[in-house]
N, C-alpha and C positions, 0 to 999 in steps of 0.2 A: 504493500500500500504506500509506502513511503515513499519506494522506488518510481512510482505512479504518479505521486504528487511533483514529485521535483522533475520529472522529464515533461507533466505536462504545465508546470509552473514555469516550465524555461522554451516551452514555446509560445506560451502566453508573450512572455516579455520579448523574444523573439520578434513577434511583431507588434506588437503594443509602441514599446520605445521607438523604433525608427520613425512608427506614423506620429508619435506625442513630440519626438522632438526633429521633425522636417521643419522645414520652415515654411510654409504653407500648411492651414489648418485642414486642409483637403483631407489629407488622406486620414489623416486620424480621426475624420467625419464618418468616414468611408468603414474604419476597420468597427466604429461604434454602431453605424449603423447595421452590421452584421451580426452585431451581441445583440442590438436591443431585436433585433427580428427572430435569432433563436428567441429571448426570452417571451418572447408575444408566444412562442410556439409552446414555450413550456407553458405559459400563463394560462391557454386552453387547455392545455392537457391537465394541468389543474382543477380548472375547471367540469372538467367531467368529459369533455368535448374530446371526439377520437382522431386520429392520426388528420384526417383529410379537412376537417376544421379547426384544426390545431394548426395545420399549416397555412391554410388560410388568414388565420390571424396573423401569422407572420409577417405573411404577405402584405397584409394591412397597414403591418408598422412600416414597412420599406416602404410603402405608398405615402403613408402620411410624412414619415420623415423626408424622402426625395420632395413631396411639393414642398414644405416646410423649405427646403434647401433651394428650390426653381424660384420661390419665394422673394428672397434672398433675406428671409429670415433670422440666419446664420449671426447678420451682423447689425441686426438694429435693435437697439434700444426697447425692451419689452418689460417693462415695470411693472402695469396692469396686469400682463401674463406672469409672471415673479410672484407679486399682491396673489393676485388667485389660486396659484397653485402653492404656494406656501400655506393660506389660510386653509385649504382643502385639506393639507397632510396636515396640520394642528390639529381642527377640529376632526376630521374623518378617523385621522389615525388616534385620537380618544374616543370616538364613538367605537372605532373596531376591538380596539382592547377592553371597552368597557362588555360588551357583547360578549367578548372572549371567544374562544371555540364553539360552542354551543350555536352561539348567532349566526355566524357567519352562511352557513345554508340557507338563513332565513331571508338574506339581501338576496332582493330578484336578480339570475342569470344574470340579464342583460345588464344590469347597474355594474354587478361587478369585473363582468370581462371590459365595458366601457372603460371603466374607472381605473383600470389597470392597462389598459391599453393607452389612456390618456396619461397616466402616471410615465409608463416607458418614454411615449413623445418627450416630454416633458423634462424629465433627467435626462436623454438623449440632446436635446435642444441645448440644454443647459451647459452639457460637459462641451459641446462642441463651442458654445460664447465663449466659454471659459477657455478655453483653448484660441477660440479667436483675439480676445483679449489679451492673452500670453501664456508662455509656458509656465514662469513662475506664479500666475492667479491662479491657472490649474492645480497646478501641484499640491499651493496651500491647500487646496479646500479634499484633493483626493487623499494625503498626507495626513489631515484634520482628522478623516474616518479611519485610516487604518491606524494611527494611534491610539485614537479613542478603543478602537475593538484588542489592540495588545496590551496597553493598558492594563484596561476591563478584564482581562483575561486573567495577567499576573497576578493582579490585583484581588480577584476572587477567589483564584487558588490560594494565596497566602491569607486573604481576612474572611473571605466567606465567611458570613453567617456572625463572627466574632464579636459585631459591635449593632449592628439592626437586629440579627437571629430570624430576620426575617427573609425569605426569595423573593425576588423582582415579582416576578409572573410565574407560579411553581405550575399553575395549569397550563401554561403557553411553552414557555422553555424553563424547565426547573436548574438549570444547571448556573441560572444567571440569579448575583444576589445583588443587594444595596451596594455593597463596597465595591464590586466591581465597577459600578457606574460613577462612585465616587472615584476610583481610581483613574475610569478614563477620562472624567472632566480634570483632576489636576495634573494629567498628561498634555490634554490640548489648552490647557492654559499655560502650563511650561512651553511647549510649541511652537506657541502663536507668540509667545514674549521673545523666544531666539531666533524667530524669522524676524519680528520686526525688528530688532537686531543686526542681524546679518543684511537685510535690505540697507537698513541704511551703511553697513560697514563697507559693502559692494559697490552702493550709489546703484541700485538698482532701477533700472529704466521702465521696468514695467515691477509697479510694486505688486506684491501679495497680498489676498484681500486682507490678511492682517493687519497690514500696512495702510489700506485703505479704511480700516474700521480705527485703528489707530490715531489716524489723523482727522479722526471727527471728535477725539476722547480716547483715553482708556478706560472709561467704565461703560464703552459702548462694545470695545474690542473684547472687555472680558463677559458683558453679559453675553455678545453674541457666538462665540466659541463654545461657551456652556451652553447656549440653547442648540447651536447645531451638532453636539455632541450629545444630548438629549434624546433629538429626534433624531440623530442615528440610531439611535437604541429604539425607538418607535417603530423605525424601519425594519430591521433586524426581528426585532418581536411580531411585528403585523404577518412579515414572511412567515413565521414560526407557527405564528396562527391560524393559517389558510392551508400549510406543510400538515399540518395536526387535524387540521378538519377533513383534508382530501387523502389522510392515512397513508400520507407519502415522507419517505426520510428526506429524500433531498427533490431539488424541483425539475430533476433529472439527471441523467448518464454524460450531457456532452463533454463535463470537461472532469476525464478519468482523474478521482483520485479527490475532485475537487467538489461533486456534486454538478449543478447546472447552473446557467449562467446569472439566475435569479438570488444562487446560493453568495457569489458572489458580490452581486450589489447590492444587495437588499436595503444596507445602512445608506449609499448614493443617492438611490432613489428621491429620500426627503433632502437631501443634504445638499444636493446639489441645486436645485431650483431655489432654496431656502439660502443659499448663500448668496445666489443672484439678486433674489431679493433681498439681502441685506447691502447689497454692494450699491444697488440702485437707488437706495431710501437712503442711505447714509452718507 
């Protein structure tokens, strides 16, 4: 299994890296649009829906993303769409945890392949501004999620349980406790202090949204690092949610070792449209 994860962790980055740092935001459009379209394929099969409308959906998101992209989308200004889709994963992603497992069969079909079909756009749109904008606004905000989740992680292992004795969500994902989550918030607030740091020790041309929350305040840069390390954990959980009602471990086979491609963005999802919108209001 391990041998599994790291041959297919090193073709990941294989193409990932070259298309995130070309210098044109093309093809790293390109290689996301290809994730987010598995993931519409897993998102039906999720859903209950078999092979030939599962692909279909797929299809759907390359549809919606290519006009999105003919649009030219890619590079304007969308605050309104930020505003919306932000307030959507707040409130939505508290009504889904609040429902828990039990609910989730009870939102009509259609609401929720919509709603997750619109979510993929959505963090697909996102990651590629983000990258249109620059390599280092990217980075903070993908960098932001995977510390928060290693953090979260060491952090559970060694206090679990020790100082709450409480789990996050023991019916959703039992394996996740308070302190992890404390852990990963004072990972992305050490983070976000030594990028902006580092931005300014570089003279950095394109700053990191650190950089940019930073110079409206620091007590805007620290509330906002803490909420989008929050609703990574929103993110994360809601997957776990929908994984648990449709009696599935992971949200598919495609990527050996790793789960599908759902398994791995799930924390993105809110975090990325949630950073857009914090970069355009601030």
């Amino acid at each position: 299994m391990l041998k599994q994860r790291i041959i297919t962790a090193l073709v990941l980055l294989a193409v990932l890296l070259p298309a995130l740092f070309y210098p044109a935001p093309e093809p790293f459009a390109g290689v996301m649009l290809v994730l987010v379209a598995a993931a519409g394929w897993e998102w039906g099969r999720l859903n209950g829906y078999r092979q030939g409308i599962a692909l279909l959906l797929g299809c759907e998101m390359v549809l919606l993303c290519a006009l999105s992209w003919w649009l030219g989308l890619l590079s304007k200004p969308l605050p309104l769409l930020w505003t919306v889709a932000g307030a959507a994963w707040v409130l939505g992603g508290a009504a889904l945890l609040k429902l828990a497992v039990p609910g989730w069969p009870h939102i009509p079909k259609a609401v929720r392949v919509v709603g997750g079909l619109l979510a993929l756009w959505a963090a697909w749109l996102a990651a590629v501004q983000a990258r249109t904008i620059g390599i280092n606004f990217l980075l903070s905000i993908l960098v932001l999620v995977w510390v928060a989740d290693v953090f979260a992680y060491f952090a559970g292992r060694a206090f679990g349980l020790r100082f709450t004795h409480r789990k996050l969500a023991p019916a959703i994902s039992p394996g996740k406790s308070w302190e992890g989550v404390w852990g990963g918030v004072i990972g992305v607030i050490v983070l976000a202090v030594c990028w902006v740091w580092a931005d300014r020790a570089a003279g950095a041309v394109v700053p990191s949204l650190y950089t940019h929350l930073a110079a409206r305040g620091w007590w805007l840069l620290l509330l906002g690092v803490v909420f989008l390390a929050a609703m990574s954990v929103v993110g994360d959980l809601v997957e776990s949610l929908i994984k648990r009602s449709a009696g599935a471990k992971d949200s598919s086979g495609l990527l050996p070792g790793h789960g599908g491609v759902l398994d791995r963005i799930d924390a993105l999802l809110p975090t990325l449209p949630l950073a857009m919108m914090l970069s355009s209001l601030a």
